[in-house]
C-alpha positions as CSV (number, residue, x, y, z in Angstrom):
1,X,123.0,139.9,-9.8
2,X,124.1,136.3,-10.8
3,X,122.9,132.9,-10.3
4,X,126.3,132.3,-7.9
5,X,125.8,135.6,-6.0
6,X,122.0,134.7,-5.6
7,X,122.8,131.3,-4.1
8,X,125.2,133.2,-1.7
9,X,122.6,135.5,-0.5
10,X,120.4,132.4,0.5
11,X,123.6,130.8,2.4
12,X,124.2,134.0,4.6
13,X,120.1,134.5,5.3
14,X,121.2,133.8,9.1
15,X,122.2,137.1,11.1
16,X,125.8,137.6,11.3
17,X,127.6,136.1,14.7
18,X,126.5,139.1,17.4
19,X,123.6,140.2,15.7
20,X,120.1,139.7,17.2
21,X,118.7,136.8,17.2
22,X,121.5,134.7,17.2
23,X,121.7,133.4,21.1
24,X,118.3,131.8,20.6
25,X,118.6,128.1,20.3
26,X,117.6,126.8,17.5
27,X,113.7,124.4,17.8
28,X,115.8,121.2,16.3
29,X,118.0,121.4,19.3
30,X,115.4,121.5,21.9
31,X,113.5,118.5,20.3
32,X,116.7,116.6,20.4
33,X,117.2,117.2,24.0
34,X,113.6,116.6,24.8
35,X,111.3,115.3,21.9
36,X,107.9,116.1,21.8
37,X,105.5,113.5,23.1
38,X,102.8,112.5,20.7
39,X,99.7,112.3,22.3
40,X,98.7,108.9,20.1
41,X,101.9,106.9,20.8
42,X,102.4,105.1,23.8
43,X,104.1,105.9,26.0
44,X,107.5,103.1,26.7
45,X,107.6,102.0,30.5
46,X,110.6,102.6,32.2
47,X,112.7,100.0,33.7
48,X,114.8,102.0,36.1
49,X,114.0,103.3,39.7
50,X,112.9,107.0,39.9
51,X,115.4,108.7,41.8
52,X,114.2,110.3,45.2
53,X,114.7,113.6,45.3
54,X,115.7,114.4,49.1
55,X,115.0,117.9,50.9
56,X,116.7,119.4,53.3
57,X,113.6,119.1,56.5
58,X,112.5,122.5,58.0
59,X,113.4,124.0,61.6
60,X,109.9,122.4,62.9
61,X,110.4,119.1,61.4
62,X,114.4,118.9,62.5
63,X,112.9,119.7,66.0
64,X,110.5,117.2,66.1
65,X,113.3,114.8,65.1
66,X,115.3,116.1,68.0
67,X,112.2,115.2,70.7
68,X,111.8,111.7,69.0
69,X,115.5,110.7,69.5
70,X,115.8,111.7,72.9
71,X,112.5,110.5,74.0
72,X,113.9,107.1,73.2
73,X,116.8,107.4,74.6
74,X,115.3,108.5,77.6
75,X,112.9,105.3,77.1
76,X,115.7,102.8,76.9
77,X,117.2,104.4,80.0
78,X,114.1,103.8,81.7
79,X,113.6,100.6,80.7
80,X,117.1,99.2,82.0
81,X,117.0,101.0,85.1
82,X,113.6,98.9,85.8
83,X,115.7,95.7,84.3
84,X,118.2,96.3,86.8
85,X,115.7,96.2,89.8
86,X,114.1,93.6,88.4
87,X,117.2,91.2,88.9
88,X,117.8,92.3,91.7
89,X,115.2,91.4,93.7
90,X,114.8,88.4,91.7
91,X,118.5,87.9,93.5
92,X,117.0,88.9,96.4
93,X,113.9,86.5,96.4
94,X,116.5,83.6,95.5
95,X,118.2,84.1,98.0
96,X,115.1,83.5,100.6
97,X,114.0,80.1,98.5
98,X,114.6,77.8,100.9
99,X,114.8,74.3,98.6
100,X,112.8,71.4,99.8
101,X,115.1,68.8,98.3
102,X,117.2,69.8,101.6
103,X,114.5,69.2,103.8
104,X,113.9,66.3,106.0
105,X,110.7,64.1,103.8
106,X,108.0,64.9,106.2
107,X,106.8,61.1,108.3
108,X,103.6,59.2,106.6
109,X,103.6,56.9,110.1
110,X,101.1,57.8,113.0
111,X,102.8,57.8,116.0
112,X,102.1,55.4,118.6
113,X,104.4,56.7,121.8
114,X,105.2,59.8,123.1
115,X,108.8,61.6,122.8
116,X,110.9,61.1,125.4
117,X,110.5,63.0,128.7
118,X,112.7,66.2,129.2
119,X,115.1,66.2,132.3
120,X,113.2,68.5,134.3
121,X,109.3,68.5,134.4
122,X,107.5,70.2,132.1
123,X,104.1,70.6,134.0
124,X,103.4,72.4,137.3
125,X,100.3,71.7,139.1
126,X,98.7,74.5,140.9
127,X,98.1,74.1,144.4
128,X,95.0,72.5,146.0
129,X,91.8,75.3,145.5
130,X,91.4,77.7,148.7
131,X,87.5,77.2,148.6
132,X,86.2,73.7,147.3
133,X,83.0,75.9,146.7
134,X,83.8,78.6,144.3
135,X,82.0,79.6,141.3
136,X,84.4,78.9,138.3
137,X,83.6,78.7,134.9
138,X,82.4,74.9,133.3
139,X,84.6,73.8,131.0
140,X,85.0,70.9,129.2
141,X,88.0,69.5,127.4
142,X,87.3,66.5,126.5
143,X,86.2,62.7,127.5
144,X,87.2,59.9,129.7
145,X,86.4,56.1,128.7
146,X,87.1,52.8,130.8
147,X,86.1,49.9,129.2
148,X,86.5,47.6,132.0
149,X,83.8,49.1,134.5
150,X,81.6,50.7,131.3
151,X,82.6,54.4,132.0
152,X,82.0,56.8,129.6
153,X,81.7,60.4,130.4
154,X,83.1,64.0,130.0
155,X,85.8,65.8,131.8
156,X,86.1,69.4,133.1
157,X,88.8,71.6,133.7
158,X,89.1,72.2,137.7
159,X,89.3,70.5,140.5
160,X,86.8,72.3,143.2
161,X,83.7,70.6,144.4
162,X,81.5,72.8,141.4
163,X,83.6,71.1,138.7
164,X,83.9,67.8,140.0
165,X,80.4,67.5,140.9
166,X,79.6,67.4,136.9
167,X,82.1,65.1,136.2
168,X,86.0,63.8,136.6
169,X,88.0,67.5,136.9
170,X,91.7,68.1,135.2
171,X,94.4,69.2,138.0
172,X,95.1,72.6,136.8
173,X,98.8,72.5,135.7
174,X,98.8,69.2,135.7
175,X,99.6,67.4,132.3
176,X,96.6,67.2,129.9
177,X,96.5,63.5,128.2
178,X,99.2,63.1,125.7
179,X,101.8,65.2,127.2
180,X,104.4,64.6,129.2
181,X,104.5,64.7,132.7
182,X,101.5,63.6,135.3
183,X,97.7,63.9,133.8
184,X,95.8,64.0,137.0
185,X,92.3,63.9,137.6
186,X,89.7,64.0,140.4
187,X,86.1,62.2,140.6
188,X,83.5,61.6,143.4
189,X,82.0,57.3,143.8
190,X,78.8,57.6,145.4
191,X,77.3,61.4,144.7
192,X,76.5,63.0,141.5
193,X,76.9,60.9,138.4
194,X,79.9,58.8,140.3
195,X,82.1,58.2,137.9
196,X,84.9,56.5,139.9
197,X,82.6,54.2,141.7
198,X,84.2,51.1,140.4
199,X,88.0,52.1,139.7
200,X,88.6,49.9,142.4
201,X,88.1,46.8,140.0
202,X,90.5,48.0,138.1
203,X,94.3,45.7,137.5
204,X,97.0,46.4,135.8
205,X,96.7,46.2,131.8
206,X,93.3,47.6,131.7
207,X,93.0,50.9,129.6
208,X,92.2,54.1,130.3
209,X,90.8,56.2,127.3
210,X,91.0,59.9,126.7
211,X,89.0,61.4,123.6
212,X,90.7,65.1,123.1
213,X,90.6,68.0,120.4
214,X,94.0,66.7,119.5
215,X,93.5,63.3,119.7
216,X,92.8,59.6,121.2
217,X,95.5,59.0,124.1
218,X,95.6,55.1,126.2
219,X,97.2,54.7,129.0
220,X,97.4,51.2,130.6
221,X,96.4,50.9,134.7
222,X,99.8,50.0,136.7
223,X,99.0,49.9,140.0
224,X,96.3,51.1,143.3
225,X,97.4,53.2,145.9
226,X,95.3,54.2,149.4
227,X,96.3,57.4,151.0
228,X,95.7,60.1,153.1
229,X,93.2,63.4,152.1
230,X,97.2,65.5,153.5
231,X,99.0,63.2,150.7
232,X,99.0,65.7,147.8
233,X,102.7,64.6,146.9
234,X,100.5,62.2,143.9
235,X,100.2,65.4,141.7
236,X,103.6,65.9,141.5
237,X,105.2,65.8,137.9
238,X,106.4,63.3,136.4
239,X,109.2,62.6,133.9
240,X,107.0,60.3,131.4
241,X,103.8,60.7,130.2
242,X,101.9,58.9,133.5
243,X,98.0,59.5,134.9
244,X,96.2,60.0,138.2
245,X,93.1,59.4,138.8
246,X,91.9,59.5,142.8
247,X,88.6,60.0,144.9
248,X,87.3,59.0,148.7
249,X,87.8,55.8,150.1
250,X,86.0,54.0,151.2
251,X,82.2,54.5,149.2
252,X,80.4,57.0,151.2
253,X,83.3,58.3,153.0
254,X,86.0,61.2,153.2
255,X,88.4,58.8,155.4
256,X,91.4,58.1,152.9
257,X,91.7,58.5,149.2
258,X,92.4,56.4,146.1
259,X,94.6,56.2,143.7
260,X,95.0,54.6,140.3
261,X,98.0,55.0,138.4
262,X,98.7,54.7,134.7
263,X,101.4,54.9,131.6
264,X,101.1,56.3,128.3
265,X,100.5,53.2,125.8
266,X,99.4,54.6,122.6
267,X,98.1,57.6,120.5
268,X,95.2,57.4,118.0
């Protein structure tokens, strides 16, 4: 064999095209896809973003995705339908404001004089006690002062002899002190503490004083009257705020009675 048929035979050392061996890729081509890492180099950083491989989620997982969106659905339906009550009866409770800038500024003056009276009477005595000598209950409401005789003393509610015989007695019906109509009250001169001993002295222009829960009501003395025990017409109301006082007349007797008037002149 020759040197030319020699090199030949080294040429054609690779199998022939369908023989074994030749579908097996050759190591040259595998390191120039992917070339072999060398344990002492170092290794470059890479500037780009790893991609993210995504996987398609399993039956549990999808359901559990499932619950999550329509639990928040169902939560955002909730959450309106209590927005929508919420204005509403905020609408509602607007709608009961009343605003105070409309209202009427509420007076800083004390007032000295009573309203004016009503057309009809707003006060109706009761009539005169059946027995002057029945047990009632003592109560007091309040108390009288005249300045010009020195009286000072407390007044009941009641008119029969056990009530007056502690002190002056409020007409029952009657208007209390301060309010319209007639205030009338009883009192004994000579027995008991005798109160109305010396409202005889009394002229027009003096003051008569009542100290009440409610307040401090003066009325100023018009005028004296001397009547009959029968005369009971001096209860009747009145249209303004007006006072009675009466008792026996003369000292020491049950003859006739009398009577001292008086107007509302100021509150305190």
């Amino acid at each position: 064999m020759g040197p030319d048929e020699a090199n030949n035979l080294c040429v054609s050392i690779s199998p022939p095209p369908g023989e074994p061996g030749q579908h097996e890729t050759s190591p040259e081509l595998l390191y120039s896809d992917f070339p072999p890492v060398d344990p002492s180099a170092e290794t470059p950083v890479s500037t780009r973003r790893p991609r993210r491989l995504w996987r398609v989620p399993t039956v549990p997982v999808l359901a559990a995705l499932i619950l999550v969106v329509l639990s928040s659905g169902l939560f955002v339906a909730v959450d309106e339908s209590g927005q929508g009550e919420s204005v509403a009866a905020a609408a509602s409770i607007a709608e009961e404001v009343v605003v105070f800038g409309e209202l009427p500024a509420p007076s800083t003056t004390v007032t000295t004089t009573l309203p004016l009276a009503a057309p009809a009477p707003r006060t109706r005595p009761s009539a005169p006690p059946a027995d002057e000598r029945a047990k009632v209950p003592i109560v007091k409401i309040g108390e009288i002062r005249i300045p010009k005789i020195g009286l000072v003393h407390p007044v009941y509610e009641g008119v029969t002899l056990t009530v007056v015989d502690r002190g002056p007695g409020h007409w029952p019906g009657s208007a209390v002190p301060g309010q319209l109509g007639n205030s009338v009250f009883a009192g004994h001169r000579v027995t008991h503490s005798h109160p109305f001993r010396h409202v005889d002295k009394l002229v027009p222009g003096d003051e008569i004083i009542f100290v009440m829960p409610n307040g401090t009501f003066t009325y100023k003395m018009t005028k004296q009257e001397i009547v009959k025990p029968a005369d009971t017409w001096i209860v009747n109301p009145t249209q303004d705020a007006t006072l009675t006082l009466f008792a026996c007349h003369p000292p020491g007797s049950a003859a006739k009675r009398i009577v001292i008037r008086g107007v509302f002149s100021a509150r305190a």
